[in-house]
Biopython code that builds the backbone (N, CA, C, O; Angstrom):
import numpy as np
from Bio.PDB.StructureBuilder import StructureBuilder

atoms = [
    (1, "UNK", "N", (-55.535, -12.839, -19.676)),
    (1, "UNK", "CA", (-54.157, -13.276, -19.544)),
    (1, "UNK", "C", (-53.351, -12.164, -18.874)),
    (1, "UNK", "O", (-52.955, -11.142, -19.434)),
    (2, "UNK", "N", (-53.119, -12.584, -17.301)),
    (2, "UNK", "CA", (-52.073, -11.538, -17.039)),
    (2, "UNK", "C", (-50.489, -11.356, -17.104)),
    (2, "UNK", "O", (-49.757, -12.181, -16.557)),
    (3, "UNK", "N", (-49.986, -10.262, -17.780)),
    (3, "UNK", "CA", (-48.303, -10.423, -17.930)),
    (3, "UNK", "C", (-47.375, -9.482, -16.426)),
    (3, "UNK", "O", (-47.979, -8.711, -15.681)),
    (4, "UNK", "N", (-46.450, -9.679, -16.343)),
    (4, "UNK", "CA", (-45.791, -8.667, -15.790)),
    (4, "UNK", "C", (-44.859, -8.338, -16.305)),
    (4, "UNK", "O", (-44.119, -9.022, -17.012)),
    (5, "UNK", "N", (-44.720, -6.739, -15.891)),
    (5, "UNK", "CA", (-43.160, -5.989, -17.110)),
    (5, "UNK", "C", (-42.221, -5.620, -15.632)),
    (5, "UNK", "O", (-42.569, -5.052, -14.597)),
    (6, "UNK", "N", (-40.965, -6.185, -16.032)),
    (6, "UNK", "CA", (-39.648, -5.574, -15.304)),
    (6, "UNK", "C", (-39.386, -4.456, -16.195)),
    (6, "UNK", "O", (-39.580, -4.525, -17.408)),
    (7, "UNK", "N", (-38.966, -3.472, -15.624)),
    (7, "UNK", "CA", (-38.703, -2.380, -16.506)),
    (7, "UNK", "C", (-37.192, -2.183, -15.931)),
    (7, "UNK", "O", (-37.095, -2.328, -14.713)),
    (8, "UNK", "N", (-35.942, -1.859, -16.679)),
    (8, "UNK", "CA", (-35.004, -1.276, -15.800)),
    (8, "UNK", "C", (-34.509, 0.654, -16.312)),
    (8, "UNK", "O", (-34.418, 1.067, -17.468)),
    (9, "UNK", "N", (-34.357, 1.198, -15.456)),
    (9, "UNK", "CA", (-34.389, 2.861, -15.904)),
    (9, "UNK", "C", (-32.948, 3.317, -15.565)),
    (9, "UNK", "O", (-32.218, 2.787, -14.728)),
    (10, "UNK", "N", (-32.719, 4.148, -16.175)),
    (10, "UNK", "CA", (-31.328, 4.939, -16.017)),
    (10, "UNK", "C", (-32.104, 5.953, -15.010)),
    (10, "UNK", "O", (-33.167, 6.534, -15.230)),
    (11, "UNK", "N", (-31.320, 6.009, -13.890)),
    (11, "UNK", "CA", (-31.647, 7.434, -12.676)),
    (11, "UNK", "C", (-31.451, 8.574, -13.447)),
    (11, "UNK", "O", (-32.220, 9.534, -13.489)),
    (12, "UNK", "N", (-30.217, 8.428, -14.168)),
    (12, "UNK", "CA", (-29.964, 9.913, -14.545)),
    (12, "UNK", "C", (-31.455, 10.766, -15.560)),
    (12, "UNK", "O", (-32.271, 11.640, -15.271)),
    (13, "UNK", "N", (-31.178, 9.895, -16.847)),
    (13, "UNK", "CA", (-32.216, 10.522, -17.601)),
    (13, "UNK", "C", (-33.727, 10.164, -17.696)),
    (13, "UNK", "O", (-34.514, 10.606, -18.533)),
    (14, "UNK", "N", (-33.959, 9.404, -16.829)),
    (14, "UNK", "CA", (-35.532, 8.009, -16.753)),
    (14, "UNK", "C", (-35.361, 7.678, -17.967)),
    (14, "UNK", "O", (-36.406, 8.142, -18.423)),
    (15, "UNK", "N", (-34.617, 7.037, -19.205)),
    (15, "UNK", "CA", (-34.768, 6.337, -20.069)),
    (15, "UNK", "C", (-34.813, 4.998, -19.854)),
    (15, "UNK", "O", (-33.967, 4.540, -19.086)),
    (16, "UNK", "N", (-35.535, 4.322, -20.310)),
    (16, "UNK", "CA", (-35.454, 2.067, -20.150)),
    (16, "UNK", "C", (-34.388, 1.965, -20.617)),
    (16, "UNK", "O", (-34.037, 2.496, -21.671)),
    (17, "UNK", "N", (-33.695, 1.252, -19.892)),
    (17, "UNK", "CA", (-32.122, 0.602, -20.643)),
    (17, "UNK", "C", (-33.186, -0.543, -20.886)),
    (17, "UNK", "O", (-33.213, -0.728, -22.102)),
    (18, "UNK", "N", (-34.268, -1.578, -20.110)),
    (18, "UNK", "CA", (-34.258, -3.044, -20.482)),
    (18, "UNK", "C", (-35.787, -2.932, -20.601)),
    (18, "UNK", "O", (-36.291, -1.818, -20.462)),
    (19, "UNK", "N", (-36.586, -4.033, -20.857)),
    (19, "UNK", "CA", (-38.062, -4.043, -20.585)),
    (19, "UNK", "C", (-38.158, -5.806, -20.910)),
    (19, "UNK", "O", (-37.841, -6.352, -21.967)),
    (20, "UNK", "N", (-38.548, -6.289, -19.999)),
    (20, "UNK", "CA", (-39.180, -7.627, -20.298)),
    (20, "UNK", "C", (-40.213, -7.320, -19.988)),
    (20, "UNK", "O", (-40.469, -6.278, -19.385)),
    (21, "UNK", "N", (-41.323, -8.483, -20.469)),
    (21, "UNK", "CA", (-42.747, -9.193, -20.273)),
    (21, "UNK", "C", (-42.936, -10.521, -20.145)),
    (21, "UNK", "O", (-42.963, -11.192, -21.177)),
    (22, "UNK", "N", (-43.112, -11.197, -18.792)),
    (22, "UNK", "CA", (-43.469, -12.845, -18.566)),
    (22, "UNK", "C", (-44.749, -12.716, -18.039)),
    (22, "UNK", "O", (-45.351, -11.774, -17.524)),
    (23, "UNK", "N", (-45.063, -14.006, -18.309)),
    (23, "UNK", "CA", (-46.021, -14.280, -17.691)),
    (23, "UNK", "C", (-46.335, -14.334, -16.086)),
    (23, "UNK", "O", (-47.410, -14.380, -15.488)),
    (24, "UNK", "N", (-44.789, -14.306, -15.553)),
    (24, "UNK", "CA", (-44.925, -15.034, -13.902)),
    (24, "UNK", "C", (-43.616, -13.490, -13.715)),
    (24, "UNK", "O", (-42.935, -12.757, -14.432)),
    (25, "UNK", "N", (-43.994, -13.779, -11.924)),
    (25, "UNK", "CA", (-43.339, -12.662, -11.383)),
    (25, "UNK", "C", (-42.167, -13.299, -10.372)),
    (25, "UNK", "O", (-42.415, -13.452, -9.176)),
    (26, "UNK", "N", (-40.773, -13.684, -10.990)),
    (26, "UNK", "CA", (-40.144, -13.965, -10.233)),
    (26, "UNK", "C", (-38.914, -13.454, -10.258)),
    (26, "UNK", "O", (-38.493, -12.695, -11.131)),
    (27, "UNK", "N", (-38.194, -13.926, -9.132)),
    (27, "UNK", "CA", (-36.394, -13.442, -9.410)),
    (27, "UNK", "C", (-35.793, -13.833, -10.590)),
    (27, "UNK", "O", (-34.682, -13.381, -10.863)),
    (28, "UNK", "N", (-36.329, -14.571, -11.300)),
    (28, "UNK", "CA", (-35.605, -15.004, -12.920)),
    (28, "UNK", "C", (-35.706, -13.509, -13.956)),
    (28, "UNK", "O", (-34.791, -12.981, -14.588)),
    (29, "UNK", "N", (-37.088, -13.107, -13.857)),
    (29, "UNK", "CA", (-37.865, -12.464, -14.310)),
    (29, "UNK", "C", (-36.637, -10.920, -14.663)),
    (29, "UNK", "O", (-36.224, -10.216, -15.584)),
    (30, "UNK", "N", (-36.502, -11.150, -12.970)),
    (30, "UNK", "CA", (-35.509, -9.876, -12.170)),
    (30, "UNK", "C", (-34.337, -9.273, -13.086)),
    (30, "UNK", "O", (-34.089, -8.204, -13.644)),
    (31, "UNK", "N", (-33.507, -11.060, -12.874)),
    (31, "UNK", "CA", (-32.326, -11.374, -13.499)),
    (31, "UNK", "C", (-31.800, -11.163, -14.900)),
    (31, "UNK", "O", (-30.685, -10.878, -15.337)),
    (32, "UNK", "N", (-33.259, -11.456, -15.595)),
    (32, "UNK", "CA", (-33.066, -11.942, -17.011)),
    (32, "UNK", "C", (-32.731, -10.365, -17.884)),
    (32, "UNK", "O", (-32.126, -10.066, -18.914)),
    (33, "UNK", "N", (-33.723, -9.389, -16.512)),
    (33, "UNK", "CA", (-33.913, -7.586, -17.068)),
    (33, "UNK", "C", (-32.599, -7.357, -16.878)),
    (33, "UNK", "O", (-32.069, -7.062, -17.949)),
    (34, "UNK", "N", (-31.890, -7.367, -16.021)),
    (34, "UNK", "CA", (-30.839, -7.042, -15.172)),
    (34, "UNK", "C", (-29.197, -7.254, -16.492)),
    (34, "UNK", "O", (-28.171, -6.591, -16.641)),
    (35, "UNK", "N", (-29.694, -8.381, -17.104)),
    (35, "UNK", "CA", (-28.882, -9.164, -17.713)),
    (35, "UNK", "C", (-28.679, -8.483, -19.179)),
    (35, "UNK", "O", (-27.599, -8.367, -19.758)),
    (36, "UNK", "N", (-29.886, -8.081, -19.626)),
    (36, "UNK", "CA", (-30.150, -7.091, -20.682)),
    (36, "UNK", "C", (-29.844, -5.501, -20.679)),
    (36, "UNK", "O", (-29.553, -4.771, -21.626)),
    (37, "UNK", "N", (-29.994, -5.227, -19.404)),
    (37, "UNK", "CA", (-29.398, -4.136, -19.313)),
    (37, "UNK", "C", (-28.191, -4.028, -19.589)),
    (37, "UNK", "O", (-27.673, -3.502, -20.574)),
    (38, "UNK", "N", (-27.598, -4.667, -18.478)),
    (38, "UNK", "CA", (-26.056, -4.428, -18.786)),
    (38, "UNK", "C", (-25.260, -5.107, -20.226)),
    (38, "UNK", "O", (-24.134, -4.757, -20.581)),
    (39, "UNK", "N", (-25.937, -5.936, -20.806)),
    (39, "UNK", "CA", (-25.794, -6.129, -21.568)),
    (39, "UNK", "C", (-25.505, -5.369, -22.863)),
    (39, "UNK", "O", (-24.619, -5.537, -23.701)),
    (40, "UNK", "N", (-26.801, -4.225, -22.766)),
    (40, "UNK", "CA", (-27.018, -3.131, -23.591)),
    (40, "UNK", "C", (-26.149, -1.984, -23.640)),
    (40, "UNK", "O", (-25.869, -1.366, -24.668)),
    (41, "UNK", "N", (-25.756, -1.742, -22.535)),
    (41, "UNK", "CA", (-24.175, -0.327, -21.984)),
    (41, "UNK", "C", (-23.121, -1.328, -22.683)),
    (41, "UNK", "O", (-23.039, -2.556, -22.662)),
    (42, "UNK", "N", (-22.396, -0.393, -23.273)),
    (42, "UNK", "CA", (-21.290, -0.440, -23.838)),
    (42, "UNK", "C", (-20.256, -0.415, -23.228)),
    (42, "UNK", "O", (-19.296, -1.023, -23.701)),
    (43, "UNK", "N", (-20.105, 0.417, -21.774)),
    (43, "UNK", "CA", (-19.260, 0.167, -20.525)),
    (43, "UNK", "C", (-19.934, 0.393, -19.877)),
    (43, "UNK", "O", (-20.816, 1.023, -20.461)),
    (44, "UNK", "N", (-20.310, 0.193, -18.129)),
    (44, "UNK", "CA", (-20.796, 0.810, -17.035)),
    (44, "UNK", "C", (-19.669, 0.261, -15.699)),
    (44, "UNK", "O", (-19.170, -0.847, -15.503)),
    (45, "UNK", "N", (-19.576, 1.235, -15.123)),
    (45, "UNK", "CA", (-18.832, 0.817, -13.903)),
    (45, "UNK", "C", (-19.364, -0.204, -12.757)),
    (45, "UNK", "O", (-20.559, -0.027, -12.995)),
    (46, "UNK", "N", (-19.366, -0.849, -12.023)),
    (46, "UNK", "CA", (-19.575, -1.451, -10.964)),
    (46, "UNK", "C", (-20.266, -0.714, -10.435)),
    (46, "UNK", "O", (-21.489, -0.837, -10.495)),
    (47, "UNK", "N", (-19.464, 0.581, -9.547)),
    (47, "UNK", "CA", (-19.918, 1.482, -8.748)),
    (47, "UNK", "C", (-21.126, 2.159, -9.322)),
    (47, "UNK", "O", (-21.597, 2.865, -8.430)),
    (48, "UNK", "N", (-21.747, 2.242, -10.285)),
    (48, "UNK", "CA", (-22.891, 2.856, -10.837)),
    (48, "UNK", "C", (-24.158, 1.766, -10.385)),
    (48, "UNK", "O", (-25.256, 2.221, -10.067)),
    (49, "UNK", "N", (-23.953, 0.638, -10.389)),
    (49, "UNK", "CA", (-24.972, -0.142, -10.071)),
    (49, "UNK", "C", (-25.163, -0.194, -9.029)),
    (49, "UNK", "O", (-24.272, -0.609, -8.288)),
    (50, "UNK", "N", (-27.053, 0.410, -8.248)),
    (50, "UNK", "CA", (-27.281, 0.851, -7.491)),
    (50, "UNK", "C", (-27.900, -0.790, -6.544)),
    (50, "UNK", "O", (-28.718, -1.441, -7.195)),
    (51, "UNK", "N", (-27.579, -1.281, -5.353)),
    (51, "UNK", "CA", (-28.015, -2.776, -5.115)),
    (51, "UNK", "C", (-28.767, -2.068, -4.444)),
    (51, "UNK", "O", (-28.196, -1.216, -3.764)),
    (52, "UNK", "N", (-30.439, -2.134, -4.357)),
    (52, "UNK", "CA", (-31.417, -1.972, -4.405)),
    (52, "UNK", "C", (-32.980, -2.546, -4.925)),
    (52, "UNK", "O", (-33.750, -1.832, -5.566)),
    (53, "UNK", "N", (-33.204, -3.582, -4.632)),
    (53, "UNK", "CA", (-34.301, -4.022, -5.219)),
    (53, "UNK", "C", (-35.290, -3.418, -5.620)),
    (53, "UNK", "O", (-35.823, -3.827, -6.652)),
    (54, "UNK", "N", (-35.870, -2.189, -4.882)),
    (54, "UNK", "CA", (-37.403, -1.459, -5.012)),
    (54, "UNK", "C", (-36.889, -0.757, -6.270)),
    (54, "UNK", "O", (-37.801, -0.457, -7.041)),
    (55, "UNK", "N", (-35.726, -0.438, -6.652)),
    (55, "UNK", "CA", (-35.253, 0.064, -8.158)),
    (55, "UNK", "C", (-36.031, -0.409, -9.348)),
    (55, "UNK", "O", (-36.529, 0.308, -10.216)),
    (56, "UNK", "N", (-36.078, -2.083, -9.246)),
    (56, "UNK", "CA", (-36.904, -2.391, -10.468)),
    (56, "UNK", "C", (-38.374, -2.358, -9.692)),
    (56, "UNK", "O", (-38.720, -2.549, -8.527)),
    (57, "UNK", "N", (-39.391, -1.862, -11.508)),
    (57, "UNK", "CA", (-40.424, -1.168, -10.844)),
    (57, "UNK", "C", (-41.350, -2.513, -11.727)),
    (57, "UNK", "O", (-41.447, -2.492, -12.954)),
    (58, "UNK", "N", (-41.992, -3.657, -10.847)),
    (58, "UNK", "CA", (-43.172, -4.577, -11.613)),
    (58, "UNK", "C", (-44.601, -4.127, -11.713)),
    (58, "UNK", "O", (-45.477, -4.150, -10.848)),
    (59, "UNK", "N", (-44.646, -3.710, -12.964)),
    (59, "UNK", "CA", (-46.062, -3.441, -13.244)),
    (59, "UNK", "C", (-47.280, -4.339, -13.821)),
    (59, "UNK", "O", (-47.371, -4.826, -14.948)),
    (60, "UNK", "N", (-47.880, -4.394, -13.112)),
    (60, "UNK", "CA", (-48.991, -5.558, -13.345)),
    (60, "UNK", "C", (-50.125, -5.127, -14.174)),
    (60, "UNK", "O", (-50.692, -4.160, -13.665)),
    (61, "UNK", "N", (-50.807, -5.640, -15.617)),
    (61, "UNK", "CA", (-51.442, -5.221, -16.240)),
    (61, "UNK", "C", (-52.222, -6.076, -17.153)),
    (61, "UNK", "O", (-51.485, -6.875, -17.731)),
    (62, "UNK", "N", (-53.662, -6.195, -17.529)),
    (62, "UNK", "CA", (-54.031, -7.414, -18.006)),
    (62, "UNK", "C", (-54.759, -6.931, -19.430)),
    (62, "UNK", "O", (-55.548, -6.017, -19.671)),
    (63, "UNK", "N", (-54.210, -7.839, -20.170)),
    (63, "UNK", "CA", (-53.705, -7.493, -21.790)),
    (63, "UNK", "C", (-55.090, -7.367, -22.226)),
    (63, "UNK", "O", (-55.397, -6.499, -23.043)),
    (64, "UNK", "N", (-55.931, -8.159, -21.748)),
    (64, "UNK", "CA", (-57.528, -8.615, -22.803)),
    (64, "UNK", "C", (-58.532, -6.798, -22.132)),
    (64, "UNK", "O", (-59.642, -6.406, -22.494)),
    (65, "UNK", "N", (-57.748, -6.253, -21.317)),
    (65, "UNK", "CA", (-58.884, -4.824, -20.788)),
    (65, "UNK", "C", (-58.818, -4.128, -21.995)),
    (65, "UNK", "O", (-59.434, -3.072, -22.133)),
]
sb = StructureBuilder()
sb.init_structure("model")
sb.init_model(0)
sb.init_chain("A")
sb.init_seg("    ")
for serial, (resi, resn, name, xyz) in enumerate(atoms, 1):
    if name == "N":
        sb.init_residue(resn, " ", resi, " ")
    sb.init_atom(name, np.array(xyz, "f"), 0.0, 1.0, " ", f" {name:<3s}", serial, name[0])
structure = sb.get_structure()
């Protein structure tokens, strides 16, 4: 069974603000991390959010190895 993880990272300190795991690799996938993040900050500015796609990093990995 393969999953994929969106991970989202703070530049400053490499800590995960978000981490999902789906099964499928899509822009929902993207969104849903994206959504949790900011969700999770208590304030963040606009200007801090870097629009950049290669930012989120999909790591592909298969659970049964």
């Amino acid at each position: 069974d393969v999953r994929y993880n969106c991970t989202m990272i703070d530049l400053h300190d490499r800590s995960v603000i978000a981490s999902i795991t789906d099964r499928h690799i899509t822009s929902d996938l993207e969104i849903r991390t994206l959504d949790k993040a900011l969700a999770s900050q208590k304030s963040i500015s606009p200007d801090l959010i870097l629009p950049i796609c290669n930012l989120v990093i999909f790591d592909r990995f298969n659970l049964n190895a």
